[in-house]
C-alpha positions in Angstrom: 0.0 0.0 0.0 1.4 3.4 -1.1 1.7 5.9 1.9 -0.9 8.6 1.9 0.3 12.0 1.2 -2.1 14.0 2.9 -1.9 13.6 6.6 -4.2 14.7 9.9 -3.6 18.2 9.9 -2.6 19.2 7.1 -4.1 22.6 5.6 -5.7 21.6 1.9 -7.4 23.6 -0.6 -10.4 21.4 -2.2 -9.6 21.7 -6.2 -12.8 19.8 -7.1 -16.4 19.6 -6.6 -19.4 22.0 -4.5 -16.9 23.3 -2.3 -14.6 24.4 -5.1 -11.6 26.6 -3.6 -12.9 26.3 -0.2 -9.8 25.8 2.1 -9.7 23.9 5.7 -7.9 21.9 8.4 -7.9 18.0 7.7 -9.3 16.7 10.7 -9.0 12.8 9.5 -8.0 10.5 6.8 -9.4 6.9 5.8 -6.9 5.0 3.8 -9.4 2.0 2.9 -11.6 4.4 1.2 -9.1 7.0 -0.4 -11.3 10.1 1.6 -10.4 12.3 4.1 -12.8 15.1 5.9 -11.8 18.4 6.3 -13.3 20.9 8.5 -16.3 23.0 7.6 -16.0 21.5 3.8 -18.6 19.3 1.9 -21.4 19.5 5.1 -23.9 17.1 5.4 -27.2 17.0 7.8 -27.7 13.9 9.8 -30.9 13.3 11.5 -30.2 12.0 15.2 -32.6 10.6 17.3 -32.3 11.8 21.1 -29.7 9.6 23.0 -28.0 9.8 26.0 -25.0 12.0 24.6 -27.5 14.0 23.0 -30.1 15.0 24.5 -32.2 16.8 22.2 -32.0 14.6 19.2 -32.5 16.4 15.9 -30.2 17.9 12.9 -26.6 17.6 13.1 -24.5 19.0 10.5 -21.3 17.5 10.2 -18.5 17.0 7.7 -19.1 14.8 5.1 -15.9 12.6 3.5 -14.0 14.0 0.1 -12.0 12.0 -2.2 -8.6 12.7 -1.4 -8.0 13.3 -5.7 -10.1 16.4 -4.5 -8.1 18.0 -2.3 -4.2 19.5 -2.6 -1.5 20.4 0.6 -1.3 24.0 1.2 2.1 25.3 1.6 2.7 28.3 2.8 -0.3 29.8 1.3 -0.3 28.2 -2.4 -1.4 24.4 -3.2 1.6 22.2 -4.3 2.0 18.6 -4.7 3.4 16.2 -2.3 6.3 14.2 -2.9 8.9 11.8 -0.9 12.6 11.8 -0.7 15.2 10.3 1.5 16.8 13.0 3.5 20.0 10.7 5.4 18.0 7.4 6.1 14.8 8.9 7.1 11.7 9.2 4.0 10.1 12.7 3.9 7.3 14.9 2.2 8.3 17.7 0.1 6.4 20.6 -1.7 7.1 19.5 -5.3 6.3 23.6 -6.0 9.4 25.0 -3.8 11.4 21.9 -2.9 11.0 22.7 0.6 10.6 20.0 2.9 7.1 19.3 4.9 7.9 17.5 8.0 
């Protein structure tokens, strides 16, 4: 399995889709399914019936998952693509737009 190269986190812009430009925080990532949700992007309502978390029950809007072909890493204010290199022994991300290194 190839590693994923957006991680929990990371700031992405959304280059596809409703929410078109829309920028956010990625709050987590599902390998299995390719998707990953990011805050205040793609919302969805869920009907909840009153339980013992929550009490009133009703409409819950909450992030819905995006394909993670949707979205692109933010670096330093401008999307990029990710890349990995070897820096010594260790494998790292990279901006492929400014060569810089991520984390």
């Amino acid at each position: 399995m190839a590693t994923m190269k957006i991680k929990k986190g990371d700031m992405v812009k959304v280059i596809a889709g409703k929410d078109k430009d829309k920028e956010g925080k990625v709050i987590a990532v599902n390998t299995k399914n390719n998707t990953v949700l990011v805050e205040g992007i793609n919302m969805v309502t869920k009907h909840a019936k009153p339980s013992m978390a929550n009490q009133q029950g009703g409409i819950i809007h909450q992030e819905g998952p995006v394909d993670i072909s949707n979205v692109m890493y933010l670096h330093k204010g401008t999307a990029t693509r990710v890349g990995f290199k070897m820096d010594g022994d260790k494998k790292v991300r990279f901006a492929k737009k400014t060569g810089e290194v991520i984390d």
